[in-house]
C-alpha positions as a Markdown table, in Angstrom:
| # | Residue | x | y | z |
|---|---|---|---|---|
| 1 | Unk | -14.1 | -7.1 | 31.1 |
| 2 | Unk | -13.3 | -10.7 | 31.3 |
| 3 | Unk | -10.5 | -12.3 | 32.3 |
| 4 | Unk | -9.8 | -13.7 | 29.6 |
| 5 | Unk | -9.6 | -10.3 | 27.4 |
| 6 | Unk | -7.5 | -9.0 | 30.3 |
| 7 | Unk | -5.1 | -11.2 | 29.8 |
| 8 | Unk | -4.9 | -11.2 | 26.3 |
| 9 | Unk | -4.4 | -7.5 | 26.6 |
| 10 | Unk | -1.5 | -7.8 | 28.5 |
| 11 | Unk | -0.1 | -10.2 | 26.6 |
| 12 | Unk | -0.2 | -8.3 | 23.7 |
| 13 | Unk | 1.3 | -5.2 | 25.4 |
| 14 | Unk | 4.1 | -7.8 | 26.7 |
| 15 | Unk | 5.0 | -8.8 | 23.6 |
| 16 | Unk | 4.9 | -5.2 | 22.2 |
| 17 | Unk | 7.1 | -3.7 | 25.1 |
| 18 | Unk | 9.6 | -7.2 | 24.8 |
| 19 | Unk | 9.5 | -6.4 | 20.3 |
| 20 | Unk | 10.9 | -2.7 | 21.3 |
| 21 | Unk | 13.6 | -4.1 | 23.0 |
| 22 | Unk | 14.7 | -6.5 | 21.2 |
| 23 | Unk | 14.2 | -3.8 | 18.4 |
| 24 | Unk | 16.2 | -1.1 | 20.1 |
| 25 | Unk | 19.3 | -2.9 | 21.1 |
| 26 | Unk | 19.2 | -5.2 | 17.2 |
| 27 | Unk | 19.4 | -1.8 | 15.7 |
| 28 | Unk | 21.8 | 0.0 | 17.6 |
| 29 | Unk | 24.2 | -2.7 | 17.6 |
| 30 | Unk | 24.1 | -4.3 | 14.4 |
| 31 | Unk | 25.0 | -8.0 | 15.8 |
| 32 | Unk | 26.2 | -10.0 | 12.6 |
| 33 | Unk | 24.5 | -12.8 | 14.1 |
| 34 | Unk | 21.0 | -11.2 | 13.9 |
| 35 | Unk | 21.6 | -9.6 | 10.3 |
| 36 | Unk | 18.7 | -11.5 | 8.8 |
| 37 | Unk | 16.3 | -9.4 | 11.7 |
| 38 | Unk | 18.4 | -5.9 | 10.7 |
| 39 | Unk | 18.4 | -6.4 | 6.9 |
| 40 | Unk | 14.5 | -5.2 | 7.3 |
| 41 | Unk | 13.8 | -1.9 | 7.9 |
| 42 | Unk | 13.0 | -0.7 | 11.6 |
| 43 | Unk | 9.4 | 0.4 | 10.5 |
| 44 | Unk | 8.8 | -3.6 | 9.8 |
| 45 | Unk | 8.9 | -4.5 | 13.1 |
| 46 | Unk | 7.7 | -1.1 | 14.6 |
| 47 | Unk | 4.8 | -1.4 | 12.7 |
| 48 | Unk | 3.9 | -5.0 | 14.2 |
| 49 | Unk | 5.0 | -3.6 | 17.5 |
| 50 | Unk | 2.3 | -0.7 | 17.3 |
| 51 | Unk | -0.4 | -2.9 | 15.7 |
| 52 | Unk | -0.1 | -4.6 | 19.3 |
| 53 | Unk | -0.4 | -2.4 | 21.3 |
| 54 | Unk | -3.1 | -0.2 | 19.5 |
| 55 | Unk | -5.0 | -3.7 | 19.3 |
| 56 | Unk | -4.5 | -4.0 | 23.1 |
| 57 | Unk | -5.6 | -0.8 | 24.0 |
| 58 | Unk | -8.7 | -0.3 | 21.6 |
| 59 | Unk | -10.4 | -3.6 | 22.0 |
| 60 | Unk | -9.2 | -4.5 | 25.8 |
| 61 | Unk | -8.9 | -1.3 | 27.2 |
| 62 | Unk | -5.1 | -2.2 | 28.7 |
| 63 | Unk | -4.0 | 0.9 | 30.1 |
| 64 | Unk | 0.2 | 0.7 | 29.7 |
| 65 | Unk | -0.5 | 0.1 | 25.6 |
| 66 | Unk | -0.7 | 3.6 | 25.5 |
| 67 | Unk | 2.5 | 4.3 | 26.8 |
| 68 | Unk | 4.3 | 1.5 | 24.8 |
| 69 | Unk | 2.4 | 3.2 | 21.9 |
| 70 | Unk | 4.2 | 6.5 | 22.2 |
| 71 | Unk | 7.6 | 4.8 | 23.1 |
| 72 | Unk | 7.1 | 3.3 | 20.0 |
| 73 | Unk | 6.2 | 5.8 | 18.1 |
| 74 | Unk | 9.1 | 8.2 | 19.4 |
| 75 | Unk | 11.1 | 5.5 | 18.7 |
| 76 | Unk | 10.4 | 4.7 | 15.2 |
| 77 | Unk | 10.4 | 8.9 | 14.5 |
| 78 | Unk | 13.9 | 9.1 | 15.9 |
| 79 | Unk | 15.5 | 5.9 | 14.2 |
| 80 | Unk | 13.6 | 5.5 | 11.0 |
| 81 | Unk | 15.8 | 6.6 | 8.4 |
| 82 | Unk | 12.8 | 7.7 | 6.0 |
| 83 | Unk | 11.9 | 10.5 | 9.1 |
| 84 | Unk | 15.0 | 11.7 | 9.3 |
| 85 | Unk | 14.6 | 13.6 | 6.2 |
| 86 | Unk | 11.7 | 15.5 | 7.7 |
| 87 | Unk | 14.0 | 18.1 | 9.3 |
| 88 | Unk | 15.8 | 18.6 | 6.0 |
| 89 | Unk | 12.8 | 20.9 | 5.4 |
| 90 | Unk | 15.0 | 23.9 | 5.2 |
| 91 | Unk | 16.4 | 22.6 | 1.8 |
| 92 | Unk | 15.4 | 23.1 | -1.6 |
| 93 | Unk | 14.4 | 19.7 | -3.2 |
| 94 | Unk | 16.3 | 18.7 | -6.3 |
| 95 | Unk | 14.7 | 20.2 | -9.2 |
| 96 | Unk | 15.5 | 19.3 | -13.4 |
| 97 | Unk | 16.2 | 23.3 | -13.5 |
| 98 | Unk | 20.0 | 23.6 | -12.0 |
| 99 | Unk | 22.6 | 26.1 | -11.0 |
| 100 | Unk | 26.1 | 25.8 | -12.7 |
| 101 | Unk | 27.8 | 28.2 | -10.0 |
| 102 | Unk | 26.7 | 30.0 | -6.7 |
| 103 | Unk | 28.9 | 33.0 | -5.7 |
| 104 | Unk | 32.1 | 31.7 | -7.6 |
| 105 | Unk | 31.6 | 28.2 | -6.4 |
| 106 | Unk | 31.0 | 25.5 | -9.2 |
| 107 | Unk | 27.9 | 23.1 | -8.9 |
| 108 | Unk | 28.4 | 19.4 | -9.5 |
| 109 | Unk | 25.4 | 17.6 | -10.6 |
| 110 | Unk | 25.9 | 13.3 | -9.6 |
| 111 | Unk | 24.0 | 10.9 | -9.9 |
| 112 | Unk | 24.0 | 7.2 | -9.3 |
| 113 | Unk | 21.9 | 4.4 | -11.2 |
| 114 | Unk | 21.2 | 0.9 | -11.2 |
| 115 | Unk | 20.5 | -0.1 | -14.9 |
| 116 | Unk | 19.5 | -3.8 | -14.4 |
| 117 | Unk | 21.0 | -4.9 | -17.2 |
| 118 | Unk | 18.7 | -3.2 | -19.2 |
| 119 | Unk | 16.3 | -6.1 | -18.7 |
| 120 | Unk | 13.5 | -3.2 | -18.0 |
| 121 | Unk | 14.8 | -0.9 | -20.8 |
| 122 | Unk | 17.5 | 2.3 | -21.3 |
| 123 | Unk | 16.9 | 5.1 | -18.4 |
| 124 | Unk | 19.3 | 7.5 | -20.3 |
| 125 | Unk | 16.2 | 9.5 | -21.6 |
| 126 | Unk | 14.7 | 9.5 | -17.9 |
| 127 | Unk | 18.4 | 10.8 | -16.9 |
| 128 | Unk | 19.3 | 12.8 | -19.5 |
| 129 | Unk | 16.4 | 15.8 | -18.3 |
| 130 | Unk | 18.6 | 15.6 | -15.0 |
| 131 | Unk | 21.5 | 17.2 | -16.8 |
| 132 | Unk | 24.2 | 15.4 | -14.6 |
| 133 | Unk | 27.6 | 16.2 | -14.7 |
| 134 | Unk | 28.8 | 12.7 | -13.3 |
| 135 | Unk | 26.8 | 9.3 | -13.7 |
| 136 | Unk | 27.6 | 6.1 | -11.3 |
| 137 | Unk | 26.5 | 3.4 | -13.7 |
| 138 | Unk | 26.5 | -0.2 | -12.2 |
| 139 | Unk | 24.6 | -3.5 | -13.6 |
| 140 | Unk | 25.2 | -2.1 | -17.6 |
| 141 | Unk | 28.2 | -3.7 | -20.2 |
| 142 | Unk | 30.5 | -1.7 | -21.4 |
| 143 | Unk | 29.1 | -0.9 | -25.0 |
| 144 | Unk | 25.8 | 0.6 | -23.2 |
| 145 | Unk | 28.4 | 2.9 | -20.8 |
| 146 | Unk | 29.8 | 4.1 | -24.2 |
| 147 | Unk | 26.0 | 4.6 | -25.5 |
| 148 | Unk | 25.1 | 6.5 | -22.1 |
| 149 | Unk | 28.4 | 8.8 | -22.7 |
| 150 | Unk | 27.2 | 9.6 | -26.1 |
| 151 | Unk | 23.4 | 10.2 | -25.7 |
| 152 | Unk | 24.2 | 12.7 | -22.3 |
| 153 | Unk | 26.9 | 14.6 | -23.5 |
| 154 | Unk | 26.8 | 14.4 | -27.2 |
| 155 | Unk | 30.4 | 12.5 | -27.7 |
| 156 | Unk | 32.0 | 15.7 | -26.1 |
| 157 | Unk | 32.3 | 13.6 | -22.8 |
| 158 | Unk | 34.5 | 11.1 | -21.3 |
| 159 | Unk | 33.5 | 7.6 | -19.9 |
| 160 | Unk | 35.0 | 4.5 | -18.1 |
| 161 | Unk | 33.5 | 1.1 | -18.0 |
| 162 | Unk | 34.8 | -1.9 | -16.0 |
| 163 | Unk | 33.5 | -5.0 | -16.0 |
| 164 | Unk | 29.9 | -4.0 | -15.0 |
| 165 | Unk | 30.5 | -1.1 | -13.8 |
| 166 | Unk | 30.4 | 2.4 | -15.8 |
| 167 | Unk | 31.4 | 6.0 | -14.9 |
| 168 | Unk | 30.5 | 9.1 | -17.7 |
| 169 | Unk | 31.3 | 12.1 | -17.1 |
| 170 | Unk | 31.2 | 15.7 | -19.3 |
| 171 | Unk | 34.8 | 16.2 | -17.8 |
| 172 | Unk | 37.8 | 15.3 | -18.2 |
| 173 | Unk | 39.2 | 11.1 | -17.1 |
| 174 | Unk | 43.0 | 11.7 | -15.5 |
| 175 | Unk | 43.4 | 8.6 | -14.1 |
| 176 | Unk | 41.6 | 5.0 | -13.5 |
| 177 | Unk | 42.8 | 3.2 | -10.1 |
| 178 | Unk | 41.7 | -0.8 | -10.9 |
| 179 | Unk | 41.0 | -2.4 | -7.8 |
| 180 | Unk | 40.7 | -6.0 | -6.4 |
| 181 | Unk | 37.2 | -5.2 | -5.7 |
| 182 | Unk | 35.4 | -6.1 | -9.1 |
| 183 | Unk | 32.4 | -4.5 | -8.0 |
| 184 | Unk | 34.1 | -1.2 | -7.6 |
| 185 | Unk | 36.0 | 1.7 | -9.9 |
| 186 | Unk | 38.0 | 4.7 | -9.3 |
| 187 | Unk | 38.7 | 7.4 | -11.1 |
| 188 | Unk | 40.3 | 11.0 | -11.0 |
| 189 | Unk | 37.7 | 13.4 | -12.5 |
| 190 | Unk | 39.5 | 17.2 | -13.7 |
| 191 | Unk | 37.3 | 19.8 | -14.0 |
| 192 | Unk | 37.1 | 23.1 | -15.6 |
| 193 | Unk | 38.6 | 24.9 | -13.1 |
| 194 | Unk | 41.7 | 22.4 | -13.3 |
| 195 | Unk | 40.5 | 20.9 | -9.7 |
| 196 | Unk | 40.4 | 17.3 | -9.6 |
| 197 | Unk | 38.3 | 14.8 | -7.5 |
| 198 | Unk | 38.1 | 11.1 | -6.8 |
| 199 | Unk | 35.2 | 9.5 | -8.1 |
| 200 | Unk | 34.4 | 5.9 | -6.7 |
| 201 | Unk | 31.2 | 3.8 | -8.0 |
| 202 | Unk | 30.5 | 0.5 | -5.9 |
| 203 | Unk | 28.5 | -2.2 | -6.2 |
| 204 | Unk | 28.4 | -4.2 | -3.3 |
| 205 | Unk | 27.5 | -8.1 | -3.0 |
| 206 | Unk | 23.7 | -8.6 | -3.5 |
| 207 | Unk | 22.0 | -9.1 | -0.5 |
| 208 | Unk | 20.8 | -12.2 | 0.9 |
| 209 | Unk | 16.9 | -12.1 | 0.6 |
| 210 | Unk | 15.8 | -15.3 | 2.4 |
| 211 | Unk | 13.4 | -13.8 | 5.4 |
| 212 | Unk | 13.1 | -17.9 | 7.3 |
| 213 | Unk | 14.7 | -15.9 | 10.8 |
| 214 | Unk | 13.6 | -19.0 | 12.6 |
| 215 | Unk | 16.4 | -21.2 | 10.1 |
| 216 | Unk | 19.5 | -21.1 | 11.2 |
| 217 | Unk | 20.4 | -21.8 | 7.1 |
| 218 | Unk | 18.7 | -18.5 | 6.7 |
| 219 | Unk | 20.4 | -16.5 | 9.5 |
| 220 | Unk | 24.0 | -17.9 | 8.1 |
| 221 | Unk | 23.7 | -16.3 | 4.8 |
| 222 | Unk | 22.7 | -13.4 | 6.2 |
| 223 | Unk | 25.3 | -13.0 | 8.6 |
| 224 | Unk | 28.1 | -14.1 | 6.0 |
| 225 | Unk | 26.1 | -12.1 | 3.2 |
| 226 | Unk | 27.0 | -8.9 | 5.5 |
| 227 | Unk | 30.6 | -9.4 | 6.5 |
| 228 | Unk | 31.0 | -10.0 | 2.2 |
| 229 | Unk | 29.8 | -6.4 | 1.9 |
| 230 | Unk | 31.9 | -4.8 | 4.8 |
| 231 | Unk | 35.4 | -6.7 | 3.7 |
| 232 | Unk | 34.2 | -5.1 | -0.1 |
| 233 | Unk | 34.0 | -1.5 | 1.6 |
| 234 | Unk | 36.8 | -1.6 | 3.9 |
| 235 | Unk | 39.7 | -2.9 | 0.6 |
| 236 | Unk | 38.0 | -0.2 | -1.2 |
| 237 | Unk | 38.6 | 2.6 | 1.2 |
| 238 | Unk | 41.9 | 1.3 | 1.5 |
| 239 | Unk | 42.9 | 1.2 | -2.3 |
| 240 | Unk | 41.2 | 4.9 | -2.0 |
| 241 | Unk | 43.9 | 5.8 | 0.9 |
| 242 | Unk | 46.5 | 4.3 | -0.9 |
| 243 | Unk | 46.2 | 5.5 | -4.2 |
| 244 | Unk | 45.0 | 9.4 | -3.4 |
| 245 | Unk | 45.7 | 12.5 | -1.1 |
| 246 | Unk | 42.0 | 11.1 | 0.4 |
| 247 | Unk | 40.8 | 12.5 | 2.5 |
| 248 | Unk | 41.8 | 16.3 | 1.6 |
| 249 | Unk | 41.0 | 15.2 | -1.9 |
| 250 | Unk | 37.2 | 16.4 | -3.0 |
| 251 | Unk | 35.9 | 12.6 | -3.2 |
| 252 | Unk | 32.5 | 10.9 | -4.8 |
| 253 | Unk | 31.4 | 7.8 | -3.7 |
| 254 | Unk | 28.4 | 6.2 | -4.3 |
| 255 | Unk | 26.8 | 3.3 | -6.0 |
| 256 | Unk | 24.4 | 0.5 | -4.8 |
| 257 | Unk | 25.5 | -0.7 | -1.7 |
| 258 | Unk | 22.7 | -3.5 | -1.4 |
| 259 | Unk | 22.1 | -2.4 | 2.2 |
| 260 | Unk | 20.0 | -0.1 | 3.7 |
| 261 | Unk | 20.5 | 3.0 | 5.2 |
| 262 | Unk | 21.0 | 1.8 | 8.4 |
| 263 | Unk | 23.2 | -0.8 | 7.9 |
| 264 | Unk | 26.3 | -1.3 | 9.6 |
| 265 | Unk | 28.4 | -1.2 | 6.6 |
| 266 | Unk | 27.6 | 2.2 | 6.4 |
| 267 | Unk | 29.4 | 3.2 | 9.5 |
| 268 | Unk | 32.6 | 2.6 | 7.5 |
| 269 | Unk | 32.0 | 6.0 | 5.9 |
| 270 | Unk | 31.0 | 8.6 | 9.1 |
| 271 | Unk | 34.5 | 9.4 | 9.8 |
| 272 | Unk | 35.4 | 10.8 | 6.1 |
| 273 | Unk | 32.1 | 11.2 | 3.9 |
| 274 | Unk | 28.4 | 12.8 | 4.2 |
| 275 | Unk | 25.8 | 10.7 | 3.2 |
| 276 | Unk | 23.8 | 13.7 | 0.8 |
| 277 | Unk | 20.1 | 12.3 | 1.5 |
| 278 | Unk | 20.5 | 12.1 | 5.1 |
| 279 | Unk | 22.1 | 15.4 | 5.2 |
| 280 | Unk | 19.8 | 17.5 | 2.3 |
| 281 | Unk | 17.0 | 15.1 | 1.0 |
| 282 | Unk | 13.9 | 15.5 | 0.5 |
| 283 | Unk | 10.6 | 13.5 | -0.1 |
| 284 | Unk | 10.8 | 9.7 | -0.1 |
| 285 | Unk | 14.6 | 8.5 | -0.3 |
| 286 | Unk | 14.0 | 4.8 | -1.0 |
| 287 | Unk | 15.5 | 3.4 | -3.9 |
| 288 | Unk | 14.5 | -0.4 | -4.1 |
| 289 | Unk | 12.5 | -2.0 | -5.7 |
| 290 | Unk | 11.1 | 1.2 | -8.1 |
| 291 | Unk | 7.7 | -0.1 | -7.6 |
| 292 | Unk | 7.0 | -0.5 | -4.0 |
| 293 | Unk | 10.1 | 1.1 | -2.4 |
| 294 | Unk | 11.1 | 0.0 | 1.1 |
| 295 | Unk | 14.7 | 0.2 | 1.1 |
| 296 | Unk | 17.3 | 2.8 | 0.2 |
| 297 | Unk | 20.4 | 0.8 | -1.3 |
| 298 | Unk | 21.4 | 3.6 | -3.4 |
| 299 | Unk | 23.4 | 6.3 | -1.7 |
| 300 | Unk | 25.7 | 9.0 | -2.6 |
| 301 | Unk | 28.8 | 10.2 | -0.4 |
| 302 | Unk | 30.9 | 12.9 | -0.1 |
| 303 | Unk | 34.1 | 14.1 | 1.5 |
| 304 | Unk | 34.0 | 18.0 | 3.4 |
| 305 | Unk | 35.3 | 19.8 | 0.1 |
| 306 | Unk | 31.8 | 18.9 | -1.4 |
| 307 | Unk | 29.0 | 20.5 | 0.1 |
| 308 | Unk | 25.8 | 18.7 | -1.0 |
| 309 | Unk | 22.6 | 21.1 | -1.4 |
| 310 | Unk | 20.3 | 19.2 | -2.5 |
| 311 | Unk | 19.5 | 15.6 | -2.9 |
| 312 | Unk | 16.3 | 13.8 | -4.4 |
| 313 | Unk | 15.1 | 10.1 | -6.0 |
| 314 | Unk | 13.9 | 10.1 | -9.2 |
| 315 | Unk | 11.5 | 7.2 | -10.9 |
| 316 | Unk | 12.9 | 5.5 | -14.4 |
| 317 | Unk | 10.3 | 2.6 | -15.6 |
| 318 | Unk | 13.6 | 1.5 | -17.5 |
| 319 | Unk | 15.0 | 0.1 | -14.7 |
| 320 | Unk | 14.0 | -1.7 | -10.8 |
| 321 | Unk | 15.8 | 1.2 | -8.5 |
| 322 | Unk | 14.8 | 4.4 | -8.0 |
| 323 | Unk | 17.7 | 6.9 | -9.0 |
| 324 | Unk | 19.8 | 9.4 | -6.9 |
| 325 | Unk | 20.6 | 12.9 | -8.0 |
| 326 | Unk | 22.4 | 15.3 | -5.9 |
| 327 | Unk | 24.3 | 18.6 | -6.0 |
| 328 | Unk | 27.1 | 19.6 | -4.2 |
| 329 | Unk | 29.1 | 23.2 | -4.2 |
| 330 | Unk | 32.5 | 22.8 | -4.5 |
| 331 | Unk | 34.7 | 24.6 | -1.8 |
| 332 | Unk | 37.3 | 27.2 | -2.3 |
């Protein structure tokens, strides 16, 4: 082998070993000043980190590209949040046919969806096979929540709508809790069995989408775009503190939070709620955009008095996310 292709080869392996580590620590530590690198998902760069070192080792024989090549691999099958659903195996998927009770304990059917304004058309027929109990609506007016209360449950239901927001729901509304959030509701759901939860539907800022990493223009908005989103969540967890028994309340909450899985913002949450996918999902969780999903923006949460069992995307053509359906046992 020349010295030439030697060279290249280590270079390449260099460059895959220096991607990981840069990689590794970006990830775990969620700097604001490297959101725009974060706001991708890991595989992105684990992808260009393996083409490197599969390059270097198939066409210039460099020996350590192997090595980097497993690291990588192990690395991308640990922190990849679309494998972590792989050991969720023992699950049942979410299926149209549903359970109403399981040994006494009532079955709650949620879902959350996007509606895009209804640029793409009305997913209530897509949702309506889903036979949800409670819908997060966000991106829809309020004369189309109204429509989606009536189409589901047949005017027997109940429905909020703020701003563009919408919650339906074949239960009973006790309360609405308006926040300073305008991308957020709250409301106290009462169900048969004369329990009540807390049901909150966010939608958080829209994420910044300009991928020039070497502009420092670019990295700006990405960094501010980010702190937006995390001052949204943290007033809204307040409001829900202030205004609830939360957290020994059952609690919803769930929406589009314009940031992927493993965004920091979502780190607001681990000490009170149970991200349902991560915890019961099954098959490919992400959620944007409907054609060529990458990311998974749409999430639903719970509190310990809501057990989810199963948790699953489904496709609309009527609208640009995927949506989220889960089921969760309530607890005696």
């Amino acid at each position: 082998m020349s010295g030439t292709r030697r060279a290249i080869g280590w270079s390449l392996v260099g460059c895959s070993l220096f991607l990981h580590i840069i990689t590794v620590w970006c990830y775990a530590r969620q700097p604001d000043s490297l959101a725009a690198f974060t706001v991708l998902p890991i595989w992105i760069w684990g992808g260009a980190g393996l083409l490197m070192s599969v390059f270097a080792f198939c066409f210039l024989r460099a020996p350590l590209s192997l090595i980097v090549t497993a690291v990588w691999a192990v690395t991308l099958s640990v922190a990849m949040d679309e494998a972590k659903v792989l050991s969720n195996f023992s699950h049942p998927p979410i299926t149209i046919e549903r359970s109403l009770a399981i040994n006494g304990h009532q079955i709650l059917r949620v879902a959350t969806v996007n509606c895009a304004g209804f640029n793409y058309g009305d997913p209530v027929e897509d949702l309506k096979k889903w036979d949800p109990d409670i819908v997060l609506l966000q991106q829809v007016y309020p004369h189309r929540v109204k429509e989606f209360a009536e189409k589901l449950y047949g005017g027997r239901g109940d429905y909020r709508a703020y701003l563009t927001n919408g919650i339906v729901t074949r239960y009973e509304i006790r309360r609405e809790v308006r926040n300073p959030i305008l991308s957020n509701q709250q409301l106290t759901v009462r169900l048969p069995s004369g329990a009540e939860i807390e049901v909150v539907n966010v939608h958080l800022t829209t994420a910044a989408t300009d991928m020039r990493l070497w502009s420092k223009k670019g990295r700006t908005l990405h960094r501010t775009n980010r702190a937006i989103r995390r001052k949204q969540l943290s007033v809204i967890l307040q409001v829900l503190e202030q205004t609830s028994p939360f957290p020994t309340t059952p609690t919803i909450l769930g929406g589009d939070f314009n940031a992927g899985a493993t965004d920091v913002v979502h780190r607001q949450l681990s000490r009170d709620f149970e991200d349902a996918f991560a915890k019961v999902g099954r098959g490919w969780g992400d959620t944007f955009h409907r054609r060529f999903p990458i990311l998974r923006i749409d999430h639903i949460y719970s509190t310990r008095q809501l057990k989810p069992l199963s948790c699953g995307v489904a496709v609309s053509k009527n609208t640009d996310h995927r949506m989220v359906i889960a089921d969760f046992m309530m607890e005696k």
